[in-house]
C-alpha positions as CSV (number, residue, x, y, z in Angstrom):
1,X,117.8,-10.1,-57.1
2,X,115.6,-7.1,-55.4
3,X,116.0,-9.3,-52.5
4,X,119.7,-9.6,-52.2
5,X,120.3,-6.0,-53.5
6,X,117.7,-5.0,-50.5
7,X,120.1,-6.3,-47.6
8,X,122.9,-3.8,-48.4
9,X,120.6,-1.1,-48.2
10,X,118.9,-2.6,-44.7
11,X,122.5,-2.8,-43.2
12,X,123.2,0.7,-44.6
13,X,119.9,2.5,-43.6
14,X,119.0,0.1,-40.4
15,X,115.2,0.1,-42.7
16,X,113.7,-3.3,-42.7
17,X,112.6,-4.2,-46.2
18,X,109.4,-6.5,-46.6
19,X,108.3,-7.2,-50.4
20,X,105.2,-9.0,-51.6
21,X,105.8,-10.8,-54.9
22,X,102.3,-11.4,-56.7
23,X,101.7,-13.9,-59.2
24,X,101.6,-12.6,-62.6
25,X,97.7,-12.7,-63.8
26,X,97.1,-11.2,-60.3
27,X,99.7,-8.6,-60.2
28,X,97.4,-5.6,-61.9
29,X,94.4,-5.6,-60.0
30,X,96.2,-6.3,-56.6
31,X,98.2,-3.1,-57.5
32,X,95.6,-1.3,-59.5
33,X,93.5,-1.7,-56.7
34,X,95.6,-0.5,-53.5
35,X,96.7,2.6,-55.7
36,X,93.1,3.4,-56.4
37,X,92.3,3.0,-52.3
38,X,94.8,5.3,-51.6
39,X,96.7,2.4,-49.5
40,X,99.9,2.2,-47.9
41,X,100.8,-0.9,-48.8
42,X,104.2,-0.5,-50.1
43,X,106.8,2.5,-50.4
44,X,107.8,0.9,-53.6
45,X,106.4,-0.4,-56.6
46,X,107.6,-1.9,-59.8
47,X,104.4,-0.7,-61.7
48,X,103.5,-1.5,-65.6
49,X,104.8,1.3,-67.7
50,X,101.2,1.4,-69.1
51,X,100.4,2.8,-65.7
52,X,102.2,5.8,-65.7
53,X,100.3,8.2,-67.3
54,X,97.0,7.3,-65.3
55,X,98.7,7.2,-62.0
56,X,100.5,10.6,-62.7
57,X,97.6,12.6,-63.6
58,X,95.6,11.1,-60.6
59,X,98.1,11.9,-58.2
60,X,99.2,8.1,-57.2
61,X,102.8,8.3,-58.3
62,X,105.3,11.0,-57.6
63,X,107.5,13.0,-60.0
64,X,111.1,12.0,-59.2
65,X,113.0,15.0,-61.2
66,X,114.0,17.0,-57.8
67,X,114.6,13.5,-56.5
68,X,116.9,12.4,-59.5
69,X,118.5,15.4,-59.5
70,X,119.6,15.6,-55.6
71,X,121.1,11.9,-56.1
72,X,122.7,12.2,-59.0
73,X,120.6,9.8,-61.1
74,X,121.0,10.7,-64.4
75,X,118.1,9.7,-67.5
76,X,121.6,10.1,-69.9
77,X,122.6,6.5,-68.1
78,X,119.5,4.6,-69.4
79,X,118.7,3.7,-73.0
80,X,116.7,6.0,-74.5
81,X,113.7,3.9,-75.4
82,X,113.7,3.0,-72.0
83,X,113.2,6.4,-70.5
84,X,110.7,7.3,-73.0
85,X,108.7,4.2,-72.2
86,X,108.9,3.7,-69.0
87,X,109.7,6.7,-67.4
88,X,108.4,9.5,-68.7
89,X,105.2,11.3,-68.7
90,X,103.9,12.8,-71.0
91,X,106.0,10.8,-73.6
92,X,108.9,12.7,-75.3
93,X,108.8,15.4,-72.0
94,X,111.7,15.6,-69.2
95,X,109.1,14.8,-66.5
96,X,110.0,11.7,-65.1
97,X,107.4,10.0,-62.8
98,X,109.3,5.9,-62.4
99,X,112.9,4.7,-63.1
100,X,113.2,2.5,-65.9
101,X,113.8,-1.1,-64.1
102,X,113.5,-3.5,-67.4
103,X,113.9,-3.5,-71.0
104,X,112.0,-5.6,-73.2
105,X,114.0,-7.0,-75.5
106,X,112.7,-8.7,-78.8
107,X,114.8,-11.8,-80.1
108,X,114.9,-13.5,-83.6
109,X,116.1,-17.1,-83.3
110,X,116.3,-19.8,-85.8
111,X,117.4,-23.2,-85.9
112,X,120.1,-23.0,-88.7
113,X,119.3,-26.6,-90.3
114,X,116.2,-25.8,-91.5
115,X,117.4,-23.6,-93.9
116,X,120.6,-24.8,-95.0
117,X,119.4,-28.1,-96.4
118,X,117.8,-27.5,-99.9
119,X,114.5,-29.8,-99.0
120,X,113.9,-27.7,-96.3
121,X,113.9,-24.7,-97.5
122,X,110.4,-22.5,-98.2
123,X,108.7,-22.7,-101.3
124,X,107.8,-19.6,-101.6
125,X,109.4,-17.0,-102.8
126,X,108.3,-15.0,-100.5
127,X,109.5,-16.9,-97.6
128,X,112.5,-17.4,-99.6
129,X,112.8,-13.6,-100.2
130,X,112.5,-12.9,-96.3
131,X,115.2,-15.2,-95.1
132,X,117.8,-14.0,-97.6
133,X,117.0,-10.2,-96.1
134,X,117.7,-11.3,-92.7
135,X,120.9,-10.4,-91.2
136,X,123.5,-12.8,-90.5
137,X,125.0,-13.0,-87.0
138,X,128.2,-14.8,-86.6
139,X,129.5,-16.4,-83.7
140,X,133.1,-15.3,-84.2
């Protein structure tokens, strides 16, 4: 999606975008390290939120309030938790160092028949007691 989203702004700005897309288990120390050389690899990263505070305090990333402010990008447009996790450093302070690009999201799925037919139902009660504290989604 960064790639299609990236050709508006090439025909726009006349910039030429090149990204690098690094496999997961190599992603922090490929990043990691060209921060910590001082490279100029990219313009733009998509960092690890758990990144923030180091590369703040050591001068790697820069803080985007002036920026934000000038183009009208507003914190008040993103969910909270998402600011506070991945945008702001220290935590709970209106300095914002990244823009918060993802959410993570935490699902609870079950497959419906294994609870609705008496044999399959836990035996314990406290299994039993933690299922009928859920809450029930409809699909209506």
């Amino acid at each position: 999606m960064l790639v299609e989203l990236s050709k508006d702004f090439e025909k726009q700005s006349g910039i030429d975008m090149e990204f690098e897309f690094v496999p997961w288990p190599n992603f922090a120390d490929r990043m990691l390290n060209e921060l910590n050389s001082g490279g100029k690899l990219c313009d733009l990263m998509i960092g690890d939120s758990q990144w923030i505070g180091g590369a703040a305090e050591n001068g790697q990333y820069v803080k985007l309030n002036d920026f934000f402010e000038v183009n009208g990008i507003s914190m008040e447009d993103f969910l909270p938790a998402t600011v506070t996790g991945y945008a702001e450093w220290p935590k709970n302070t209106p300095n914002y160092w990244a823009l918060p690009a993802y959410a993570d999201v935490v699902g609870w799925t079950y497959r419906k028949d294994w609870f609705s037919h008496p044999s399959s139902r836990p035996s314990s009660s406290r299994n039993t007691a933690m299922i009928s504290t859920c809450p029930r989604i409809s699909s209506s």
